[in-house]
C-alpha positions in Angstrom: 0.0 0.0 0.0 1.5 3.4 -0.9 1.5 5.7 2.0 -0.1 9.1 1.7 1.7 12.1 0.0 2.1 15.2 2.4 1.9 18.4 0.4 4.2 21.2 1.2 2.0 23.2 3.2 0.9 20.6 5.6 5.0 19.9 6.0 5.8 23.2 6.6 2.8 23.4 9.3 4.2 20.1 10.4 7.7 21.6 11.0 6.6 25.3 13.0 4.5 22.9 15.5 7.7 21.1 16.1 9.9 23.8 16.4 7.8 26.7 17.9 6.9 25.0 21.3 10.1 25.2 23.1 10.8 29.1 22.3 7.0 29.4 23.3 7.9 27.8 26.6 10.9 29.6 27.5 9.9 33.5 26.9 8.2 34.0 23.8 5.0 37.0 24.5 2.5 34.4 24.5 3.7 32.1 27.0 6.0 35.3 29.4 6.3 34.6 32.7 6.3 38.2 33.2 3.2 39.1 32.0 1.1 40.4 35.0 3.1 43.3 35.6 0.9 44.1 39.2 2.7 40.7 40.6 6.0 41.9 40.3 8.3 43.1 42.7 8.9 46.8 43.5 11.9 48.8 44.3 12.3 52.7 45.1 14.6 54.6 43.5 15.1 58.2 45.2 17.1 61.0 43.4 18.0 64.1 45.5 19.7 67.4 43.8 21.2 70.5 45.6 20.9 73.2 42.9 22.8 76.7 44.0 20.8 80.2 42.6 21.4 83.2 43.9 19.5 84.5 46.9 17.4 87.4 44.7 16.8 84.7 42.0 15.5 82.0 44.8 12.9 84.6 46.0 11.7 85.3 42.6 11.9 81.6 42.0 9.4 81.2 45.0 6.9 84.6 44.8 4.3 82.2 43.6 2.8 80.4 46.2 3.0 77.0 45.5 -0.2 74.6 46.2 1.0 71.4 45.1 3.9 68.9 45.4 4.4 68.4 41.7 7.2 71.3 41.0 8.4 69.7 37.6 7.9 73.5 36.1 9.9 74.8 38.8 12.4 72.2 38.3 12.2 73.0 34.6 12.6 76.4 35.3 15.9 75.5 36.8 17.4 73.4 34.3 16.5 76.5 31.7 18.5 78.3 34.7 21.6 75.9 34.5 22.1 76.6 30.6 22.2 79.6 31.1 24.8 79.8 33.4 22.7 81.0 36.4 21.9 78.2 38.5 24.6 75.3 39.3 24.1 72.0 40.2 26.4 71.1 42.9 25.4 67.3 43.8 23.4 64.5 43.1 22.5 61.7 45.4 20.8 58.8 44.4 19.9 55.3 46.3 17.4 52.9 45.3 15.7 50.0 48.3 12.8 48.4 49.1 10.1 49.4 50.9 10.2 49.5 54.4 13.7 49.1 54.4 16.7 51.6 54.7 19.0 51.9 51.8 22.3 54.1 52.2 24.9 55.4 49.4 28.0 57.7 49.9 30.4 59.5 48.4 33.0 60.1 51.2 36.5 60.5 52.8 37.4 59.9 56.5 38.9 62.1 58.4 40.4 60.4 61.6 41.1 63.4 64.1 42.2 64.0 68.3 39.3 64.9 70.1 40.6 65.1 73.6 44.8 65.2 74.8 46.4 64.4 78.0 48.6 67.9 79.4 51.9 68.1 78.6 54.1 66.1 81.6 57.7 66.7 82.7 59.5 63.6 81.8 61.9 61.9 84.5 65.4 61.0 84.3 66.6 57.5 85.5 66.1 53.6 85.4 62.7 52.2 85.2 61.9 51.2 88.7 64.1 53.9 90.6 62.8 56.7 91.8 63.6 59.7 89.7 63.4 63.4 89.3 61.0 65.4 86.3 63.9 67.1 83.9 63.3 70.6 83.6 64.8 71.0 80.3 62.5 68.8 78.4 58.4 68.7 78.1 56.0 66.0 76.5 53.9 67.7 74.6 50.3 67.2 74.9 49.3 63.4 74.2 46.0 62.7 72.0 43.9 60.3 74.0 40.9 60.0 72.0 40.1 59.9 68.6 37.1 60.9 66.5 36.0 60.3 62.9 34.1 62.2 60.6 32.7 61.6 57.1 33.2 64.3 54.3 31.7 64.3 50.9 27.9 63.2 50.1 25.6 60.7 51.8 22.2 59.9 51.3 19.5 57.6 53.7 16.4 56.8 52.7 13.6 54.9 54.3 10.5 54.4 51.5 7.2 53.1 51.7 4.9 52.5 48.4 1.3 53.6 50.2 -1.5 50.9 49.3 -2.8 52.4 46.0 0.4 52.1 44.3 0.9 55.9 43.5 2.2 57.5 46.5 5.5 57.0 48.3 6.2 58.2 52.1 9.9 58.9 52.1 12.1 59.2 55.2 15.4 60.9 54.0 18.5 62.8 55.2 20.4 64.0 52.6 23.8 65.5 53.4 26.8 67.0 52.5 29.7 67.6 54.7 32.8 69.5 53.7 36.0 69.9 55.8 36.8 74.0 54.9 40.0 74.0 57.7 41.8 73.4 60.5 41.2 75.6 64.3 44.1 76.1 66.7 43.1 74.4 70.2 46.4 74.8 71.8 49.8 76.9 70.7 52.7 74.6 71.2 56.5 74.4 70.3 59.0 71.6 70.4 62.3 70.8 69.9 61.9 71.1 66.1 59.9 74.5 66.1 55.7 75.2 66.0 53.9 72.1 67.0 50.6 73.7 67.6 47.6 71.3 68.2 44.7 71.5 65.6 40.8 71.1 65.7 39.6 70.7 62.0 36.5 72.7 61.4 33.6 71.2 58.9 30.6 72.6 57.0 27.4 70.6 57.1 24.3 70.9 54.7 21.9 68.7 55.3 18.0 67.8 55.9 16.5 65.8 58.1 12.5 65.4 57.0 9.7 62.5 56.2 7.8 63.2 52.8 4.8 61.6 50.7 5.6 62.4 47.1 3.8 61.1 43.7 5.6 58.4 41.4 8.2 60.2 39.3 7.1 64.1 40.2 10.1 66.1 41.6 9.3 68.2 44.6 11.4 71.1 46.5 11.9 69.5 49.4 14.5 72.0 50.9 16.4 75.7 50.8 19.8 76.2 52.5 22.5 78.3 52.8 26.0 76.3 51.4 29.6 77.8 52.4 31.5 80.9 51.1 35.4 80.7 49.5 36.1 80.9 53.8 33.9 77.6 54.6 31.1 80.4 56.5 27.8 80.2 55.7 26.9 82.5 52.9 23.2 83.8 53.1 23.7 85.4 49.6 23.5 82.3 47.7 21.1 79.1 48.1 20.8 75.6 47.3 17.2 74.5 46.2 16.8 70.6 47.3 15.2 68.8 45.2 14.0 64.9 45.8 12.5 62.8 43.0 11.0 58.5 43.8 10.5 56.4 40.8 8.9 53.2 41.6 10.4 50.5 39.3 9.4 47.0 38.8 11.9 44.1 38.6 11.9 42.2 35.8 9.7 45.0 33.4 
């Protein structure tokens, strides 16, 4: 008996059954694992910028009272500032978590510094053991006797939470910029070698401390302050507008 003659369409029908089921199974649109978006998992991204105007332009910036927490004109309004050359953006922070959990990034340098010194001491002649007399012509300088360390640069902490509907986020953040603008004389001292004064280093500190509810993606002006003059003092003339942006972004999209 002479078996049946396939044509070619039923052989190349044949042929995309055989061959299209495994690419189906393994990520192909009609068969993606990832295909209700809603069940995937969320993370937080937060963005925080310290843009520096000048104190007459931040007041006309703000003459409009402002009813709402969406200031993407105002931030818009900025960057048509920063092309022209009269508004600066001085840092960016960024650090993305879950929510309910706190996420940290940084940008720093450590400065290891005395923060307390013993008094300077007579040293005494002799054996160890013996009793012996303080020699007058020599002085220990002060000794440090504890130490201290302080982070300089950019740091940001966050702690978000995506509210129930999905739209909002409540942010806790601190934001914060530290810069070390010198070093203070705590105690004139010489030695054997010449000025050996002891030194304090002084810092300059920007920084916000606040909780927020914000809407997905909208940047809002979270924050004015005063950053440092070419002496590391505050300068009033000058000030940086904070602003803080959340994205929420699905894993996997």
């Amino acid at each position: 008996m002479i078996p049946p003659i396939r044509t070619t369409a039923a052989v190349a029908a044949c042929w995309l059954a055989c061959v299209s089921t495994p690419y189906a199974e393994t990520g192909t649109p009609e068969h993606d694992p990832f295909a209700k978006q809603d069940s995937l998992p969320k993370m937080i991204r937060v963005q925080v910028e310290f843009i520096e105007v000048s104190h007459p332009q931040y007041t006309e910036l703000m003459a409009t009272p402002r009813k709402t927490t969406n200031d993407t004109d105002l931030r818009a309004r900025l960057t048509a500032l920063t092309k022209e050359g009269k508004a600066t953006v001085v840092e960016t922070l960024a650090a993305t978590g879950k929510s309910g959990q706190k996420a940290t990034s940084e940008s720093i340098e450590e400065i290891i510094y005395a923060t307390e010194y013993e008094p300077p001491e007579l040293p005494c002649n002799g054996v160890s053991g013996q009793k012996s007399e303080p020699n007058p012509n020599t002085v220990n300088g002060p000794t440090p006797s504890a130490w201290d360390t302080r982070n300089t640069g950019g740091t940001l902490e966050i702690e978000p939470n995506i509210t129930d509907d999905g739209h909002f986020i409540d942010i806790r953040l601190v934001p914060e910029i530290v810069y070390h603008v010198g070093n203070r004389v705590w105690m004139e001292w010489k030695d054997d070698h010449g000025k050996a004064n002891i030194e304090m280093p002084d810092f300059y500190t920007v920084r916000m401390n606040t909780s927020l509810t914000v809407v997905d993606g909208q940047p809002f002006l979270a924050a004015a302050l005063s950053p440092k003059n070419d002496k590391g003092a505050c300068d009033p003339t000058r000030k940086l507008m904070v602003f803080v942006r959340a994205d929420i972004v699905t894993v996997g999209k």
